[in-house]
NUNUPA-738956 format. One record per residue (C-alpha): z negated, x negated, y; residue number from 0. Coordinates in steps of 0.25 Angstrom, whole numbers, plus 5000, padded with zeros to 4 digits. Example, Ala and Ser with C-alpha at 12.3 -4.5 7.8 and 13.67 -1.06 7.14 Angstrom:
<nodes>
+------+------+------+-----+
|   pz |   px |   py | seq |
+------+------+------+-----+
| 4969 | 4951 | 4982 |   0 |
| 4971 | 4945 | 4996 |   1 |
+------+------+------+-----+
</nodes>
This chain:
<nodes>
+------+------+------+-----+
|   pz |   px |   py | seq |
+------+------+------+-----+
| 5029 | 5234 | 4911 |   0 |
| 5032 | 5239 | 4895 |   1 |
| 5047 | 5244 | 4897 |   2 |
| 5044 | 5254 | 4885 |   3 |
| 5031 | 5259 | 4891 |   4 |
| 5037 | 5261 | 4904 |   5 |
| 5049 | 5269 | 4896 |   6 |
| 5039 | 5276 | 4889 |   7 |
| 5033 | 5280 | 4904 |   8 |
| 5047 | 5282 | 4909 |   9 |
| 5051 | 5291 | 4897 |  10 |
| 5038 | 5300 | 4899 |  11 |
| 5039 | 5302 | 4915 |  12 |
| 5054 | 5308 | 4913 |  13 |
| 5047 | 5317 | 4902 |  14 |
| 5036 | 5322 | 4911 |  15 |
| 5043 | 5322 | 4925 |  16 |
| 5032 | 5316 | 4930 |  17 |
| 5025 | 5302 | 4931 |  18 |
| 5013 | 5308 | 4932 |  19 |
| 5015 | 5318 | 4920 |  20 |
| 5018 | 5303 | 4914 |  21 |
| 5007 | 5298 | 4917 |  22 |
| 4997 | 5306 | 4913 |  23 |
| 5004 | 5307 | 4899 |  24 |
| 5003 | 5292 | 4899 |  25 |
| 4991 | 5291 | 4904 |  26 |
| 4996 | 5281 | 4918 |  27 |
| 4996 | 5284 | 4933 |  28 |
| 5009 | 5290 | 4939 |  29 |
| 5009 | 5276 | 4946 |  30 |
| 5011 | 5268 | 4931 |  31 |
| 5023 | 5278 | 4927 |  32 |
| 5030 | 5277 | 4938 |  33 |
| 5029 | 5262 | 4937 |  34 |
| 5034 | 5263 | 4923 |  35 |
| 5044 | 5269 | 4927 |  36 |
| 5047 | 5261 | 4939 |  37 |
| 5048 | 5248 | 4930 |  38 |
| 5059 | 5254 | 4922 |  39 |
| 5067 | 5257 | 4933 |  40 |
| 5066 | 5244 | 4937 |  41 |
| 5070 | 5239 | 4924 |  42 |
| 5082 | 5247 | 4923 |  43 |
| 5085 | 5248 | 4938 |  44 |
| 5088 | 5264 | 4941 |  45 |
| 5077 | 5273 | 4945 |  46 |
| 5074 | 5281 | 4932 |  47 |
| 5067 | 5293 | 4941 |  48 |
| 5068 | 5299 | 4952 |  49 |
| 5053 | 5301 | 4958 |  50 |
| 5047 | 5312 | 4967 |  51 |
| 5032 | 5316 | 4972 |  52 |
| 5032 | 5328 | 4961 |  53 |
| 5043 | 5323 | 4948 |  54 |
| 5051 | 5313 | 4942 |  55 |
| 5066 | 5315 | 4938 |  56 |
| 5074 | 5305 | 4930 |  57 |
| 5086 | 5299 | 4937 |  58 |
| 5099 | 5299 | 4930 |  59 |
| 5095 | 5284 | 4925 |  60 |
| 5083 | 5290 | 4922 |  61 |
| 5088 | 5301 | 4913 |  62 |
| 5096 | 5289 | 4904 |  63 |
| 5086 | 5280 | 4905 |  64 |
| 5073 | 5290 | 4899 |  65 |
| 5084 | 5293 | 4889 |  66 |
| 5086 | 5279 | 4884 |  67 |
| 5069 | 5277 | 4885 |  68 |
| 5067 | 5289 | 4875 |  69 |
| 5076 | 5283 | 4867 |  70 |
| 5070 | 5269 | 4865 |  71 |
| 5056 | 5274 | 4865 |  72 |
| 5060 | 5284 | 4854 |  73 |
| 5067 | 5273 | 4846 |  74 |
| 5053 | 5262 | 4847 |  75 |
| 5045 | 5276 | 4843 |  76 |
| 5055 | 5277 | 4831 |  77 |
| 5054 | 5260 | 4827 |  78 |
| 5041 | 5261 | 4827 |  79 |
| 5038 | 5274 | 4818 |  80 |
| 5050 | 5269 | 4811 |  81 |
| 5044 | 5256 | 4809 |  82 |
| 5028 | 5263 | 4805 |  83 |
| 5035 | 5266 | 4793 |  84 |
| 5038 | 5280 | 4786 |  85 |
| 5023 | 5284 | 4784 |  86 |
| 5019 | 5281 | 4798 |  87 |
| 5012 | 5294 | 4805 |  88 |
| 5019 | 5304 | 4814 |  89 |
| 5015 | 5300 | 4828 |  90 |
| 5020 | 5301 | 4843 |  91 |
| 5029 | 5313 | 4850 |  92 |
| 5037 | 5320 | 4845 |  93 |
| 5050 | 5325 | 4852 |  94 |
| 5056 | 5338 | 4850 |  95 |
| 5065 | 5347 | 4857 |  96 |
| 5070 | 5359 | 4852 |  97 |
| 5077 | 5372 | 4860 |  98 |
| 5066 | 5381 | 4867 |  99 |
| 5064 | 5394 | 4858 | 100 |
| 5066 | 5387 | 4844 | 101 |
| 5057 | 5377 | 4849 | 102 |
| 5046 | 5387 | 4854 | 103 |
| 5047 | 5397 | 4844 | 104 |
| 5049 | 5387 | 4833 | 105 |
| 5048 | 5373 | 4834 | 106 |
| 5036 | 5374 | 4843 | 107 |
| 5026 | 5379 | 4832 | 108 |
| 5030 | 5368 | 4819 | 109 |
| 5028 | 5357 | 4832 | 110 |
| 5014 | 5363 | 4834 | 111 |
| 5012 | 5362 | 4818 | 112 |
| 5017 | 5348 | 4815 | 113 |
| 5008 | 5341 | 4828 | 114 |
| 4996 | 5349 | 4822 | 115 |
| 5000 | 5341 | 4808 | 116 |
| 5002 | 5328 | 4816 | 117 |
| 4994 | 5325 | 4826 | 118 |
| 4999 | 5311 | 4830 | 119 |
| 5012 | 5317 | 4834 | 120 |
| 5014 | 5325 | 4847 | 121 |
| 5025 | 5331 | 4852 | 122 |
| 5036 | 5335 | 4863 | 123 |
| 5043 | 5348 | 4860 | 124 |
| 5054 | 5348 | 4870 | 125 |
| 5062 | 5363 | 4871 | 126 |
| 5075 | 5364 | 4878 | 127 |
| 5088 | 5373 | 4876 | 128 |
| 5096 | 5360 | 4878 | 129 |
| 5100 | 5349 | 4869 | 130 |
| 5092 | 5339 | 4870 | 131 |
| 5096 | 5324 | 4865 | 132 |
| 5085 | 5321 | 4857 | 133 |
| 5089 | 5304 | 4858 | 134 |
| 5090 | 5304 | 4874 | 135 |
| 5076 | 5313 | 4873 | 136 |
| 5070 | 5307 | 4864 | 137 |
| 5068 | 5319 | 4854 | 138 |
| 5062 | 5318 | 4840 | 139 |
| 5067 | 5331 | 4834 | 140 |
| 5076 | 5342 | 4841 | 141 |
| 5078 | 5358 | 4836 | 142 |
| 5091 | 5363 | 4836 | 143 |
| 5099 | 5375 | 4836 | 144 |
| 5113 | 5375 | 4832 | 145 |
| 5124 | 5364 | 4828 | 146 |
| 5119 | 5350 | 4829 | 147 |
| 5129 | 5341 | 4837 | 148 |
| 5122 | 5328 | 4835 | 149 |
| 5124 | 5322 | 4822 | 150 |
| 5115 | 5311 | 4827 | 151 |
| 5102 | 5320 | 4823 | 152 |
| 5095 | 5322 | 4809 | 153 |
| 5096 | 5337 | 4809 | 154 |
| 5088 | 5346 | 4799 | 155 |
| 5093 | 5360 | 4800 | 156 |
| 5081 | 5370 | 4802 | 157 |
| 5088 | 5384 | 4799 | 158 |
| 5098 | 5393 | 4806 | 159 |
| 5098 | 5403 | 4818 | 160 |
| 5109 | 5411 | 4825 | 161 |
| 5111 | 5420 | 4838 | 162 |
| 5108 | 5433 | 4837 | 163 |
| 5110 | 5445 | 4849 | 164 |
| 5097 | 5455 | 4849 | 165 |
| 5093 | 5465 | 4855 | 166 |
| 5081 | 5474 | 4854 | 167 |
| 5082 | 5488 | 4846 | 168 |
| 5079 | 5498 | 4858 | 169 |
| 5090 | 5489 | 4867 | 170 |
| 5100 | 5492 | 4854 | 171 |
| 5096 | 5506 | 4855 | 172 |
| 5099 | 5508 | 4869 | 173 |
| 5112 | 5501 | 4872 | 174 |
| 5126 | 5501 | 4866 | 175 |
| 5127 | 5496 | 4851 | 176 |
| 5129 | 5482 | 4849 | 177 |
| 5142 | 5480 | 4837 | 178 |
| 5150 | 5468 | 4843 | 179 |
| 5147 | 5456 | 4855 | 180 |
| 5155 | 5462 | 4864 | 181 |
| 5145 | 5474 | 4863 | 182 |
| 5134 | 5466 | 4871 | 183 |
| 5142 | 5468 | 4885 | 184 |
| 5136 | 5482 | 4884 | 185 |
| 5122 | 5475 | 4883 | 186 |
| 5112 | 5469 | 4891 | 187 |
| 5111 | 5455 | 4888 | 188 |
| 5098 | 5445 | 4888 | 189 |
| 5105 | 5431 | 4890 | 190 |
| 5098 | 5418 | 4890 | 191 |
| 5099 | 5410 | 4904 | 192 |
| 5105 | 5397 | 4899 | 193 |
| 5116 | 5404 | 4889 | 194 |
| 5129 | 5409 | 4894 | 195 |
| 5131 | 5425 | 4896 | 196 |
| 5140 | 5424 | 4885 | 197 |
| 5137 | 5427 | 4868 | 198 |
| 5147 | 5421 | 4859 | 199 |
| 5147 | 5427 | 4845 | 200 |
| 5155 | 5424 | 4832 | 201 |
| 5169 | 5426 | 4832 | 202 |
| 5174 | 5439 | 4827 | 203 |
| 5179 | 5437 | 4813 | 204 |
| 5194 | 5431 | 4811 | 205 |
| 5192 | 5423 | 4825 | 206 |
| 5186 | 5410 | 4829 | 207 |
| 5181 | 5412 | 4843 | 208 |
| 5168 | 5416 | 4846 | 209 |
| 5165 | 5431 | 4854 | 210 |
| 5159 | 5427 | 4867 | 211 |
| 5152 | 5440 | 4873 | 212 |
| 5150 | 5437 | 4889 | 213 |
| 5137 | 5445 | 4897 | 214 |
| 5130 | 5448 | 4911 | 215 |
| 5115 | 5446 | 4904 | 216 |
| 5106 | 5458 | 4910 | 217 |
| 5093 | 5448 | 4908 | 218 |
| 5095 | 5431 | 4908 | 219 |
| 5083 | 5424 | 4901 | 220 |
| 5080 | 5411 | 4901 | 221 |
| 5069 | 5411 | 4888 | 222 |
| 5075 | 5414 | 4876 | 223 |
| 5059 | 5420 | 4872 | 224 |
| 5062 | 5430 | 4885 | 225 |
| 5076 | 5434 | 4882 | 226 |
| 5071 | 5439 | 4868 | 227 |
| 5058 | 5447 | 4873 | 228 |
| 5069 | 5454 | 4882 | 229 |
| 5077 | 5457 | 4871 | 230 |
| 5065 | 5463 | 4863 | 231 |
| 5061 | 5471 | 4877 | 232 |
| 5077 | 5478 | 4876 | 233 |
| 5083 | 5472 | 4890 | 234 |
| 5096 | 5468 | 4882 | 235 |
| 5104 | 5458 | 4871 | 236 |
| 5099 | 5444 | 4869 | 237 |
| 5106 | 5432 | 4860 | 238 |
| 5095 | 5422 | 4853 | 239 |
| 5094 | 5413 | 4842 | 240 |
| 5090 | 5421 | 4829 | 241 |
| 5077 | 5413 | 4828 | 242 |
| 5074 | 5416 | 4843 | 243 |
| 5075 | 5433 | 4840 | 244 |
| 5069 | 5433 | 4824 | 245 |
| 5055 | 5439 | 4825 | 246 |
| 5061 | 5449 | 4835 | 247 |
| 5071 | 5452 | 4826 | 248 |
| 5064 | 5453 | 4813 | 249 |
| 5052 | 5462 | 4822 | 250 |
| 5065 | 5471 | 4825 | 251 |
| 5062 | 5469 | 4842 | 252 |
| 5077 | 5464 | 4843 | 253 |
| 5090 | 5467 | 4835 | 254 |
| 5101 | 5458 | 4831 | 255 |
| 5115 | 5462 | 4834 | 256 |
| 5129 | 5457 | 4832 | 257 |
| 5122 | 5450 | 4819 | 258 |
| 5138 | 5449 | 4814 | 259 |
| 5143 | 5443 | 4827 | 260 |
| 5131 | 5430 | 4827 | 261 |
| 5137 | 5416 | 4826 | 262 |
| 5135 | 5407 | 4815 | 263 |
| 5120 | 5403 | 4813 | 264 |
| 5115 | 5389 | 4821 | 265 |
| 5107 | 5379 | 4815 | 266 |
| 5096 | 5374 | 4819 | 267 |
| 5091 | 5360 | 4818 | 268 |
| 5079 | 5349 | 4817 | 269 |
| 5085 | 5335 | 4822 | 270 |
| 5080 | 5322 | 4826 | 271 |
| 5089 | 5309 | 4830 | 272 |
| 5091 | 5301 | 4820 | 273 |
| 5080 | 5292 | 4815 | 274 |
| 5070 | 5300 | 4821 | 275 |
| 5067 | 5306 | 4808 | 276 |
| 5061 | 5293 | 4804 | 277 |
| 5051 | 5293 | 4814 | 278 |
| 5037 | 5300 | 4808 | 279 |
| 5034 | 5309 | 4819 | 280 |
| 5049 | 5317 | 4819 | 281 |
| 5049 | 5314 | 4804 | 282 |
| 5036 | 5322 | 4802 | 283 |
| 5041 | 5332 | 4812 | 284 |
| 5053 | 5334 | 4805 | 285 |
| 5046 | 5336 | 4791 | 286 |
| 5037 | 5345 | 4798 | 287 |
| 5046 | 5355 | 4806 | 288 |
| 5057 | 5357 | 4797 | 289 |
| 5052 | 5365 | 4786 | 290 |
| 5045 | 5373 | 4795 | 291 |
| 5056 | 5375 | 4805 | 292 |
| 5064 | 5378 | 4795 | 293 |
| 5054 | 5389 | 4789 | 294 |
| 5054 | 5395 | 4803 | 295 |
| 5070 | 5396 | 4807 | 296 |
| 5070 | 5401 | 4792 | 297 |
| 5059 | 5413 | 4795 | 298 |
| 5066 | 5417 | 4808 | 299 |
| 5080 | 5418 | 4803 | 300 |
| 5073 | 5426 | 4792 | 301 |
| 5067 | 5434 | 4802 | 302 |
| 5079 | 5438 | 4808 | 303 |
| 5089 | 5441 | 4799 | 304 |
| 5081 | 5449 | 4789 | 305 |
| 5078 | 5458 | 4800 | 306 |
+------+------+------+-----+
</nodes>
């Protein structure tokens, strides 16, 4: 059997959970993944999955082993674009992951665009509010908000966004005025569910230490599109990215306060691993989304601070 195809089934099955999800995406019987997979773990010598009647999970030789598979599949994919030359067409999937809202609201849309204006490329937009290790993943391209850690990754910086607190005018009206983060214990709070019950703000002048202002929410949310509507309805206080509360902010359903107490602005990235930028599909992406990602985190910061 061709170890690189069996990879190749391997790789897939731990994607869909399923050898017969596999399957049907390859077009083989349940039977001829799993003996795919069976010959690598011959090969190797360690059960890569553990097997029921229903699923698939990947064994913890498994969960090294898919990762160095990705790696070695992406680097052949990447010789062999490499190789076609500088003018060869953009072809095959490509992998994206970026962090749920941002990709949604704004990375979604430009995806959508640049498939309808390639058509031999397709795509696996993956969205989690987690860091993601684009080499062990295989990722082509990754969206990211705030400092960048990985001096590995070709970075082009997209824009700016920062934390704001809202709150809807008729909430404002009714409850005690908002001058200072320690005001907020008087309020009814909408926090997010994988957040701490605690807001840090910027240090008050003359001090280096950050204001951390701790909370009992009165509503825990797990969408961040939920939390907002909430806000907008008046049930309390809510924390966001600026980009995440722009069009409610410039159509005055929500209010910014302790604009002076914000930290510093974030950045936000496009980055790819390095040499992945030589391959034509993530290069054409790349040329693709930027300006126009760019023209979008520009319109929603302008949408929120000329408010």
């Amino acid at each position: 059997m061709d170890r690189l195809d069996a990879m190749k089934v391997f790789v897939l099955a731990a994607d869909e959970g399923s050898l017969a999800a596999a399957g049907r995406k390859l077009g083989r019987s349940p039977a001829a993944v799993s003996r795919a997979i069976a010959f690598l773990e011959e090969r190797v010598g360690v059960e890569l999955l553990h097997r029921t009647t229903r699923s698939i999970k990947l064994s913890e030789e498994g969960e090294h082993y898919v990762a160095i598979c990705r790696r070695v599949l992406t680097e052949l994919e990447e010789a062999d674009d490499i190789a076609a030359g500088p003018r060869a067409a953009p072809r095959g999937t490509l992998a994206i992951t970026a962090p749920v809202v941002s990709g949604e609201m704004v990375l979604r849309p430009i995806l959508d665009a640049f498939l309808d204006a390639y058509p031999t490329v397709s795509a696996k937009l993956l969205l989690f509010d987690r860091a993601v290790n684009l080499i062990e993943e295989g990722i082509d391209v990754a969206l990211r908000i705030g400092p960048l850690s990985d001096s590995a990754m070709v970075a082009t910086k997209l824009g700016d966004v920062r934390r704001v607190v809202v709150a809807a005018p008729r909430y404002l009206n009714q409850h005690p005025r908002i001058a200072e983060p320690g005001d907020l214990a008087k309020h009814q709070i909408i926090a997010m569910a994988h957040l701490p019950n605690s807001w840090s703000f910027a240090p008050q002048r003359g001090s280096s230490s950050p204001r951390t202002v701790q909370f009992t929410p009165r509503l825990v949310i797990n969408s961040t599109y939920a939390a907002v509507a909430s806000a907008v309805a008046g049930r309390g206080v809510a924390r966001m990215y600026s980009y995440q509360v722009a069009e409610q902010v410039h159509r005055g359903e929500l209010d910014i306060v302790l604009a002076g107490d914000e930290d510093p602005e974030m950045p936000v990235h496009l980055i790819s691993p390095q040499g992945r930028l030589s391959v034509p599909k993530v290069r054409a992406f790349t040329d693709f989304a930027v300006p126009r990602l760019k023209k979008q985190f520009a319109v929603l910061k302008k949408a929120i601070d000329t408010r």
